[in-house]
Every structure is written in structure tokens, then in C-alpha cells.
C-alpha positions as CSV (number, residue, x, y, z in Angstrom):
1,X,-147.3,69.9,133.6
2,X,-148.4,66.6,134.8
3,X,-151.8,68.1,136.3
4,X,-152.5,69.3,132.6
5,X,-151.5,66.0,131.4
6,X,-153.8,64.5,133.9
7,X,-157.0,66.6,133.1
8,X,-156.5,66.6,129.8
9,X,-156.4,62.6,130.3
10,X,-159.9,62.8,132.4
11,X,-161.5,65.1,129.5
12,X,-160.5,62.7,127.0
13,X,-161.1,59.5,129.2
14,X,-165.0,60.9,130.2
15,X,-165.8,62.0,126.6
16,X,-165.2,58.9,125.2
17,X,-167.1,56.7,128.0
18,X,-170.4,59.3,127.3
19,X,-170.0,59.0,123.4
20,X,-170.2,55.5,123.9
21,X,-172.8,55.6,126.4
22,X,-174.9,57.9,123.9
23,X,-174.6,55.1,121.1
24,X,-175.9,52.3,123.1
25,X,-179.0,50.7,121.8
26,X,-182.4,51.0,123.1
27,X,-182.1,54.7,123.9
28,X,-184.6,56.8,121.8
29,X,-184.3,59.7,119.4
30,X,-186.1,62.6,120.6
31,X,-189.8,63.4,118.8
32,X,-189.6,65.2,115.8
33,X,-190.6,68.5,115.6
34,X,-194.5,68.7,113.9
35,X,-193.3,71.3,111.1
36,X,-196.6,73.1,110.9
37,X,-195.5,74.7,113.9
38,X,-193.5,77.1,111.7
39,X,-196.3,77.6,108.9
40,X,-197.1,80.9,110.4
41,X,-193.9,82.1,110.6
42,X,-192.4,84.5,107.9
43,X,-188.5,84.8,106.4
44,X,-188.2,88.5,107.1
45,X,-184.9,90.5,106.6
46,X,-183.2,91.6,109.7
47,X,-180.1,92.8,109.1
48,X,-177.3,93.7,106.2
49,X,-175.6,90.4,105.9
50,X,-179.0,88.8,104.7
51,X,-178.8,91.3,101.7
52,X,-175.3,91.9,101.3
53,X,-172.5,89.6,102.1
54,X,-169.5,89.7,103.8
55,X,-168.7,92.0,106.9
56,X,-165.1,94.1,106.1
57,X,-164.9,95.9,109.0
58,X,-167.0,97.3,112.0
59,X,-166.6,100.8,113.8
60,X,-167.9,101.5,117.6
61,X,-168.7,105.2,118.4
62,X,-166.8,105.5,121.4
63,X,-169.1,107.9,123.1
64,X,-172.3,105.8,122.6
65,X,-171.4,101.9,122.5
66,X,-174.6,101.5,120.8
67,X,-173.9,103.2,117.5
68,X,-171.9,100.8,115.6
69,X,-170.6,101.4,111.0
70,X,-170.7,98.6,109.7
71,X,-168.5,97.8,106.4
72,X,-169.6,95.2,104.0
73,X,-167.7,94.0,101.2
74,X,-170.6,93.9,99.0
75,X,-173.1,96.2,100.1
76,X,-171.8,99.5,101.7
77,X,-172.1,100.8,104.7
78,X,-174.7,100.5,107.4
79,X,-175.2,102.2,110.5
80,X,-177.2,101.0,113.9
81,X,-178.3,103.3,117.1
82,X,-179.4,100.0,119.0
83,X,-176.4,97.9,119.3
84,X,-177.3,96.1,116.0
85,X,-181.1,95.3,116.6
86,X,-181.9,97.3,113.5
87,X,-179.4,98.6,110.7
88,X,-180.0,101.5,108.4
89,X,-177.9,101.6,104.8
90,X,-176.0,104.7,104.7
91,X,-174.0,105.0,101.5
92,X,-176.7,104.1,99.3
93,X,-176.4,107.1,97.0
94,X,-172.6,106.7,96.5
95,X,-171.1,105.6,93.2
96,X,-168.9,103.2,95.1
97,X,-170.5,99.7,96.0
98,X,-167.9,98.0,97.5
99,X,-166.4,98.8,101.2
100,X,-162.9,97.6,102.6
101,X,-162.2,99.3,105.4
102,X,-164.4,101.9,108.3
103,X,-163.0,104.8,110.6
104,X,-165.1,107.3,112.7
105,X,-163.1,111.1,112.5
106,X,-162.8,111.2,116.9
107,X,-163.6,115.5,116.2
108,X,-167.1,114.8,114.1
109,X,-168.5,112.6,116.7
């Protein structure tokens, strides 16, 4: 107990002396970034959550650890072969919009 007490007294003791240190005067900001850096770049959509909200539930195929269902609470259900680089909808032509809840049938895999 009194080594915890004694590193938790060093963590506390250090980050206060290099908060301090960080506020003195005289040390510069760094430069700020020229913005037209970014003027080529485009806002592209790479995923589900940009279009739909929030994540209920996620299900791992547990014979390939790269194909992953993802449940969203507001936007169905999406499915990914690449461990989430790219996501396909997959309950787009369902009546039902909103998704609680994901479970893979182990004998349809």
C-alpha cells in the first residue's frame, strides 16, 4: 500500500512541476498550421456512423475475424469483409429502420 501511495505521490508531484513548467513565459506556441494545405482535400463518407448514428451492437463472424454486422440505432445494418475499412448496408430494403440488437445463427455461417 505505501508503494502505491508513493507513486501515486511521484505522478501527482511530476505532473504538476511540468504543468507549471509548460506555463512559463517566454516559451512559444507552435506555428500555425497554413490551412490551404487542406484545400485539396475532400469530406468523403467512409463509414455508417457518418450517415447514420449511433452503433447498438456489433457481431464478429467467428470463422473470419474480418467480417463484422454492425447494428445502428438509426440506420440498419451494415456488414464489412475488411475488418471495417469499407461497410456495405445490408437491410436497406426492410420495412424496419431502426436496429437494437445483432446475432450471427453459428449453423448459417
Amino acid at each position: 500500500m505505501k508503494k502505491t501511495t508513493t507513486l501515486f505521490t511521484l505522478f501527482l508531484f511530476l505532473s504538476i512541476a511540468f504543468t507549471a513548467f509548460a506555463q512559463k513565459k517566454g516559451i512559444k506556441a507552435p506555428e500555425q498550421i497554413d490551412t490551404k494545405l487542406f484545400d485539396n482535400f475532400k469530406f468523403r463518407n467512409i463509414g455508417p456512423a457518418f450517415m447514420s448514428g449511433r452503433i447498438a451492437d456489433l457481431a464478429v463472424d467467428p470463422t473470419n475475424e474480418n467480417v463484422w454486422y454492425v447494428a445502428v440505432g438509426s440506420g440498419g445494418v451494415w456488414k464489412t469483409t475488411n475488418a471495417g475499412v469499407t461497410f456495405e448496408p445490408v437491410f436497406d430494403k426492410q420495412a424496419v429502420y431502426s436496429i437494437g440488437c445483432i446475432t450471427l445463427e453459428p449453423q448459417q455461417l
